[in-house]
N, C-alpha and C positions, 0 to 999 in steps of 0.2 A: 453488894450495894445496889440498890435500886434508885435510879435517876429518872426524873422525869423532868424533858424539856417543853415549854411552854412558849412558842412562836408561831400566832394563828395567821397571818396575812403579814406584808400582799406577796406576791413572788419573790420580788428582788429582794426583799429582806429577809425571807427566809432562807434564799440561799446565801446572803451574807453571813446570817448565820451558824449554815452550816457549816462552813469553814471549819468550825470550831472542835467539831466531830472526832477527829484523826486524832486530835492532839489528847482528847479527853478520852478516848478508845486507847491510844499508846499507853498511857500513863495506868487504867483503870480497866484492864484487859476484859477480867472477869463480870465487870459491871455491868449490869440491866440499864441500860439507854433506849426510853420510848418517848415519843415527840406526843406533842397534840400539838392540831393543825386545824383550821377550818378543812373541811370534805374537800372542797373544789381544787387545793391546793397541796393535799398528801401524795398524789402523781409523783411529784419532785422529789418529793424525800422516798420514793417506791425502788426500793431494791439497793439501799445504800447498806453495804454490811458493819457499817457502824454502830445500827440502830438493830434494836430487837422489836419492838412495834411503833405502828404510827397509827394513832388513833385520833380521829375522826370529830371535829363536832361542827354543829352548822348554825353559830350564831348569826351570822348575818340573816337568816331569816327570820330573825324578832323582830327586823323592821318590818315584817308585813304582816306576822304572827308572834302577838305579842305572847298566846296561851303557851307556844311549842317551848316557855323557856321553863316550864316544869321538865319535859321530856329532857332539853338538854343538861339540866341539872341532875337529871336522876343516871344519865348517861355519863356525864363526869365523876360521881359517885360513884358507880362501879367502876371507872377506869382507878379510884380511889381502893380500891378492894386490892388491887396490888403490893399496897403498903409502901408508899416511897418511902425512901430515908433521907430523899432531898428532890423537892421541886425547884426549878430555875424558870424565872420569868424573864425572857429575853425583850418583851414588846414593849412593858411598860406601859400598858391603858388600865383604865378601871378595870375593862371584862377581862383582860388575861390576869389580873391581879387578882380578879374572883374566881375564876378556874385554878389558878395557884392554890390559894388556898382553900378550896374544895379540896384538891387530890391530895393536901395535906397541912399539919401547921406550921411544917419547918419548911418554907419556901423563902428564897431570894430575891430579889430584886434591884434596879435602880435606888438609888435615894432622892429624894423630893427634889434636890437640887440638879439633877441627872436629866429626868423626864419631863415632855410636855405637862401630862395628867398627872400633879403632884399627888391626888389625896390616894392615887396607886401606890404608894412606897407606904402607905397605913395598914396595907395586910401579908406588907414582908414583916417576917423576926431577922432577918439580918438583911444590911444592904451594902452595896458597890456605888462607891463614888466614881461616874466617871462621866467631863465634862458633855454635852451636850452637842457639843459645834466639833466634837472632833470625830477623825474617822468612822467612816458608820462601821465598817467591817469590824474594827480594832471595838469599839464599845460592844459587838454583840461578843466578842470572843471571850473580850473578859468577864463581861456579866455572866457567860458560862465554865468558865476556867477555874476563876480567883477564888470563886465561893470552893471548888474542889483541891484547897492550896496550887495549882497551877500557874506559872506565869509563862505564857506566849510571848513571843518576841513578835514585831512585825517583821524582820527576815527570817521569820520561819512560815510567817504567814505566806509572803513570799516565797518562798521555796513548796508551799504547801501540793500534795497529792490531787489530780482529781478527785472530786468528788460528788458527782453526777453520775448517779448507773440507770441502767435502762435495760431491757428485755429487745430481742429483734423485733424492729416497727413492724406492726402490719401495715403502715402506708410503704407501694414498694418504691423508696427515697433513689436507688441506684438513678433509675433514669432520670432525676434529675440535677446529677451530679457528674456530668460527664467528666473522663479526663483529659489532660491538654492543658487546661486553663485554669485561672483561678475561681472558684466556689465562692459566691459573695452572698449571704444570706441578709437582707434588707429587715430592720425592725421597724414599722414607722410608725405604729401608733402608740397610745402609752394614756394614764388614764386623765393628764391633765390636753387641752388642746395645747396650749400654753410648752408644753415640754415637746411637740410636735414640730420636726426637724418640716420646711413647708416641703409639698411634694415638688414643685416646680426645680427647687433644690435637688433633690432625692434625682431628679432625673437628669440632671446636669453631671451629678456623681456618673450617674450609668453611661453616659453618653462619652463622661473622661474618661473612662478604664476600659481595658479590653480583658473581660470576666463573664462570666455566667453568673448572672444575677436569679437572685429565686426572694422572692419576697413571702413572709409569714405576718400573718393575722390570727386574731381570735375573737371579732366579731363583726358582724356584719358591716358597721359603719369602716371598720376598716380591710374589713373584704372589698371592698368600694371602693378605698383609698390604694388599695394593691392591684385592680381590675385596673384603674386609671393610668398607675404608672405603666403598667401592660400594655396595654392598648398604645400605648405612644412612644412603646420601647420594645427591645427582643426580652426585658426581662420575663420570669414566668412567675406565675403565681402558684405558691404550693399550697395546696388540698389542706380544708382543717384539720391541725394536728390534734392526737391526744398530746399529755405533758411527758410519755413516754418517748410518742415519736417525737414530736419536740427535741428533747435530749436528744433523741441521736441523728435528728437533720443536724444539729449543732454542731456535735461532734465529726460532722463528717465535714463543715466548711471548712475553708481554708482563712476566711477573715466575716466577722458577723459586726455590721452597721448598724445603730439605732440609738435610739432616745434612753435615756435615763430612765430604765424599767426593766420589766423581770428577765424578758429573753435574751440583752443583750447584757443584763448582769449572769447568765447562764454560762454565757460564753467562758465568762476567768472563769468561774466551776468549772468548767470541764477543758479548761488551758486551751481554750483554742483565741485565735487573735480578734483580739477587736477593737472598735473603738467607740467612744460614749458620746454622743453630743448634747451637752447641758445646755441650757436655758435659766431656767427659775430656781434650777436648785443645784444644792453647792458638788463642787467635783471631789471635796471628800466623803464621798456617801462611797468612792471604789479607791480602789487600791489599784495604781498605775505602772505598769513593769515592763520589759523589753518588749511584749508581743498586746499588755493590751495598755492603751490610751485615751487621753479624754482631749477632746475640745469644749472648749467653754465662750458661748458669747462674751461680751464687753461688758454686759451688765452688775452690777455689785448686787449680792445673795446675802441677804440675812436669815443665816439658818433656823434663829428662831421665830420668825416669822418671815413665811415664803412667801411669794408675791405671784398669787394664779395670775394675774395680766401681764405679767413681763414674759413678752414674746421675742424678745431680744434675740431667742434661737436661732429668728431667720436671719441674723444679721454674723451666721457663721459662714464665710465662706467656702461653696463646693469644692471652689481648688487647694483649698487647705485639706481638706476631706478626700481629694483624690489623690497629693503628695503623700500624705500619711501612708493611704491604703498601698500606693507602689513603695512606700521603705516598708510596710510589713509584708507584702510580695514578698520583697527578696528576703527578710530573717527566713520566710517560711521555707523560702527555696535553698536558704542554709543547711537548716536541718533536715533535707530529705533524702 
């Protein structure tokens, strides 16, 4: 059987998604499982033995180039040349519901009542009802499960495998990882400001713990906002990652802080401790277990419509965020 999964952007949902992987490799050993992904974002899924390809397309630059969507039509087509016997649209927008059905005509989907962009569920032949406002992880699992008769449990989700692999970095991560101490890896930007934990906070955290703080970016404006914490802390700012090295700075912390976004949703892929600080958007978008956690401002979150000015984030308390990080100290120092 040939599968092909369809979940183009952004990070953190793709790796919600993956989740889904193990359970559908367990059950369908033999089957040909390749992803499509936007280009910038196939890193992640690089080296997972779940998957037999991860192929590549790069609609986001139709907004600047409207001609290249011939190229990337013609390039979905030959990914079409594989002959699926079942496409799965895990995204739910117009453009992955067209890539769906490019690579073939028997593809799944949400059903209109599922997703933001209803007139998406018009080029599935079959759909998955599953509500909107509920767990983000639990809706990607099953829109990729159900359609293959599977049913996942959320304690099996829970119990779920890493699944984040990675190749030896070539950034060399060791020296910035001494031992002695806890490994605190900082996430602080993310793409709304709005989901932005303030930095004045972020250093109050540093100043509560006694840890090696290393802070990761991935662009400039928050290269800026990592240089800052720097500069008026011992924390260090680590060198642009790929999404390789990425993964395995991750995997080597000991606990990973940040906002509602991709890196800090990496953290549960690859079990290591963390915790989420919400703002604008709701705390079931993760899955919360012994080693990772959410904080949630005060604010009320209507999933169906999110609220980019509710900055409520900053009104989470540091010392909530420092109690947290020393009860997951000590599970870490359980298990060592």
């Amino acid at each position: 059987m040939k599968i092909a999964i369809v979940k183009l952007s952004a990070l953190g949902d793709i790796v919600h998604a993956m989740a889904a992987l193990q359970f559908i490799k367990a059950a369908l050993p033999l089957a040909q499982i390749d992803w499509i992904v936007e280009e910038r974002f196939a890193g992640v899924l690089a080296d997972n033995p779940h998957l037999d390809n991860v192929l590549g397309v790069n609609l986001k630059a139709l907004k600047t180039d409207k001609w290249r969507i011939f190229a990337e039509i013609s390039k979905i087509r030959g990914y079409a040349e594989q002959g699926y016997d079942l496409v799965l649209d895990a995204q739910g927008l117009i453009k992955s519901a067209l890539v769906s059905r490019l690579l073939s005509a028997n593809c799944v989907g949400f059903d209109k009542d599922s997703i933001r962009e209803k007139w998406a569920a018009l080029f599935y032949n079959r759909h998955v009802a599953y509500p909107y406002d509920a767990n983000t992880i639990d809706r990607n699992v099953a829109v990729l499960t159900q359609p293959l008769g599977l049913n996942v449990t959320p304690t099996q989700i829970q119990a779920k495998q890493p699944f984040l692999f990675f190749q030896p970095p070539q950034t060399p991560l060791d020296e910035y990882f001494p031992a002695g101490q806890p490994n605190v890896i900082l996430v602080i930007g993310s793409t709304w400001p709005s989901r932005n934990y303030p930095l004045e906070k972020f250093l109050q955290v540093i100043f509560g713990l006694e840890a090696n703080f290393l802070i990761c970016w991935g662009n400039e404006k928050e290269h800026w906002m990592a240089q800052w914490l720097a500069e008026r802390s011992l924390a260090r700012v680590l060198p642009q990652l790929s999404l390789n090295d990425l993964k395995a700075a991750l995997a080597k912390a000991d606990l990973v802080i940040g906002n509602d976004t991709g890196p800090t949703h990496m953290a549960w892929g690859l079990n290591r401790p963390s915790i989420t600080l919400f703002g604008p958007t709701p705390v079931s978008r993760i899955y919360q277990t012994d080693i990772n956690k959410a904080l949630k401002s005060p604010s009320q979150v209507n999933p169906f419509k999110l609220d980019k000015n509710d900055f409520s984030i900053a009104e989470i308390d540091p010392r909530e965020v420092i109690a947290l990080s020393n009860e997951l100290f000590g599970k870490t120092q359980q298990h060592v």
